[in-house]
N, C-alpha and C positions, 0 to 999 in steps of 0.2 A: 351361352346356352342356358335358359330356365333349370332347373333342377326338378328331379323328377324322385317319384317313389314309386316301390313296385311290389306289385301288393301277390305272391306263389300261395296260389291253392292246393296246388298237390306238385311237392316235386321234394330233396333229398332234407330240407328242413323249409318248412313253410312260413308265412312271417311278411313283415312289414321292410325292404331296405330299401337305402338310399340310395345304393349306387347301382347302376348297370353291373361293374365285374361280380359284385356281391350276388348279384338276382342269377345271374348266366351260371356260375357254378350249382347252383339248385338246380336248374331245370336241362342244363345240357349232358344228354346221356338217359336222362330219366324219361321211360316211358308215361306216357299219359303226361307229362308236367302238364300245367295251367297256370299262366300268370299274367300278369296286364300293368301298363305303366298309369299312374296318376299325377296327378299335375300339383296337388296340395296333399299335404298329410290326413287333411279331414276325410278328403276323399277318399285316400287310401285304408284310409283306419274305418268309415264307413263301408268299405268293402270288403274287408275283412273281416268283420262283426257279421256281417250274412245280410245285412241291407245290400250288397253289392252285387251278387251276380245280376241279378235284376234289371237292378236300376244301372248299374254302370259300364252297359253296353257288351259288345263280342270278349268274351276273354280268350287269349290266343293258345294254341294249345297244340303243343309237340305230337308229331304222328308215334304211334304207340309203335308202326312197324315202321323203325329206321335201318334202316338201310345196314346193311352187313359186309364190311370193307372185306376181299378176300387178298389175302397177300402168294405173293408166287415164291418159289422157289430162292429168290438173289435176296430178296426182301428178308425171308426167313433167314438164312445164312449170314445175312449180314447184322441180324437184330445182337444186340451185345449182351446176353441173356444166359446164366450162367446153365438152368434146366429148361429144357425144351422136351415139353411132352407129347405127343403125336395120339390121337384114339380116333378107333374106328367100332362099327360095329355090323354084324351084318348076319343074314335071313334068307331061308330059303326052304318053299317059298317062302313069299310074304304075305299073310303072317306064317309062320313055321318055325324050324327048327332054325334061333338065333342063338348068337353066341358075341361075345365083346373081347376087347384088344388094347391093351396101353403100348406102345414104346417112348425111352424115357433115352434123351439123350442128355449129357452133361458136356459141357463147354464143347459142343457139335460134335460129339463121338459118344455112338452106340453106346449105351451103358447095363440096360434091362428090358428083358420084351415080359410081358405079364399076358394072362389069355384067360378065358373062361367063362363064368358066370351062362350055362348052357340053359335054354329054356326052349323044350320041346314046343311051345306053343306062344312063344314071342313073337315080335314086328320089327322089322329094321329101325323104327324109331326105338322102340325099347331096348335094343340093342344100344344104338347110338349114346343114349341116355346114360344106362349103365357105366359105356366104355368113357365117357366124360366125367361122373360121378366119382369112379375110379380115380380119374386124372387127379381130380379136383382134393380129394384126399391123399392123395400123392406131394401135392404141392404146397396144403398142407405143413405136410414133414418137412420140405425141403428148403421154406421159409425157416420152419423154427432152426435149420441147421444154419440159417444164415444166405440163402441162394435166390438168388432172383429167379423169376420163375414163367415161362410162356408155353400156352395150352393150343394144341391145336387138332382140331375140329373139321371135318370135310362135312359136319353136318351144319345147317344154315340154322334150320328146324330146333336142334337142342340150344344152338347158343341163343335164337331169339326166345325162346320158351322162360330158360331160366335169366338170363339178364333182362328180358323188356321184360314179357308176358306173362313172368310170374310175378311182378311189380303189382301191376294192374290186377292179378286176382285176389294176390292177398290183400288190396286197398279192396275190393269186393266182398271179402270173406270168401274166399276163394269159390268162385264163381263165375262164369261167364255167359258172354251171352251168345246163344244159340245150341247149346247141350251143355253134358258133361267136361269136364276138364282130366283127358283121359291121362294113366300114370300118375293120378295125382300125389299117392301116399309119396313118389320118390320125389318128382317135384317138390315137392313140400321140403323136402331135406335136401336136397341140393340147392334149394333156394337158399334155405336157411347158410349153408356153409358159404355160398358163394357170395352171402353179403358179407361173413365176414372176415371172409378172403379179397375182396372186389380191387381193395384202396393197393393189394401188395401183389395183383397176376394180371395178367393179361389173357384175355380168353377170343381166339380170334380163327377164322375162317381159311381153310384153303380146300382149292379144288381135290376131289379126289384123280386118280389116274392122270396127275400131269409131271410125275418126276420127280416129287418129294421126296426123296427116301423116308424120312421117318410113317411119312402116311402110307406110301405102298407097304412097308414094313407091317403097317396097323391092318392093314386090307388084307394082304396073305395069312396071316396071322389071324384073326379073325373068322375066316375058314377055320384053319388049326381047331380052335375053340367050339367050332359046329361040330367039327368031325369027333372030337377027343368024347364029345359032350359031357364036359365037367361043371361042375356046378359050383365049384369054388372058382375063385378068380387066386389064379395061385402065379409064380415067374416062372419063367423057364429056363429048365436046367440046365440045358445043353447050350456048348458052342454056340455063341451068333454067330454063323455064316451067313452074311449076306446075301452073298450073291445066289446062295441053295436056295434061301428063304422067296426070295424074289421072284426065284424061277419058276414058284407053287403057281397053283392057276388062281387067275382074282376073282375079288368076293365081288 
């Protein structure tokens, strides 16, 4: 087989490589990547000087909205994950009186429910937002104590925001196209942490309402935080009972 080069315009370091495995690690995962194979070095080094897009045809380029794997129930239980953090967030109406939610399990047992951050005049997305935010400074900690660490999300919306689509605005100057990029100030700062978090958590999706414990725990709870309307994001003190918590009506 010829020997090829491959010439990434925008993906986790951009550049000139030789091989396939070298090029795939830049561009898989990374929204927006852009890269393209060349057949001789001159070619490629000619593309990447900026004679290239032009002259050296389609360059191939990752969909910015990939796809967002949700995992169930056996999937989570069985991951080997020493912190398991659960966030929800939630509004009522929407937008209205929102409120946010961590629960924090350790080697799959209940450890800490957190609640708060009250905003008379929030959105379930800014809810949402928040209650990952939280996580994500959580996890944080729980690395520097040494623990591995998996974040989970029933919102689609926050994970693609801060892992793809704040990629592509900050290559923008944070900017997009067709308005504003709303939430941006928190954006900006969870973006910032979650790169440089990225390489040590895992930040991944599950349905709300299908038997999670940790997520209905975040869902019930989450109310809690509407109803208390506190504006710190504080733990909570009492007893975890379960099965009381469970029983609250859902968000």
């Amino acid at each position: 087989m010829a020997k090829k080069f491959y010439v990434v315009w925008q993906g986790r370091e951009t550049g000139i490589f030789n091989d396939w495995s070298t090029c795939k690690k830049q561009i898989d995962g990374f929204a927006g990547a852009r890269y393209k194979s060349f057949k001789t070095l001159a070619e490629a080094e000619a593309a990447f000087a900026g004679q290239s897009v032009a002259s050296a045809g389609p360059v191939k380029k990752r969909a910015s909205n990939q796809t967002v794997k949700t995992y169930t129930a056996a999937e989570i239980a069985a991951m080997k994950v020493d912190t398991k953090i659960f966030t929800d967030g939630g509004c009522e109406p929407n937008p209205g009186k929102a409120g946010s939610f961590v629960a924090v399990y350790r080697d799959n047992r209940i450890a800490e429910l957190w609640y708060g951050l009250f905003n008379p005049n929030g959105t379930n997305n800014t809810a949402e937002l928040n209650a990952l935010h939280q996580a994500m400074i959580m996890a944080k900690t729980e690395l520097k104590d040494g623990k591995s660490v998996a974040i989970f999300c029933d919102s689609k919306y926050s994970i693609q925001f801060i892992t793809q689509g704040a990629i592509n605005w900050e290559n923008r100057g944070w900017k997009k196209q067709g308005g504003e990029i709303k939430n941006l100030a928190l954006i900006k700062e969870m973006f910032v942490l979650h790169q440089a978090l990225k390489e040590n958590i895992k930040v991944l999706h599950v349905n709300g309402h299908v038997g999670v414990e940790g997520n209905e725990l975040a869902d019930r709870m989450s109310i809690v935080a509407i109803e208390t309307r506190d504006r710190e994001f504080r733990r909570y003190n009492k007893s975890i009972d379960v099965e009381a918590i469970l029983a609250l009506r859902e968000g």
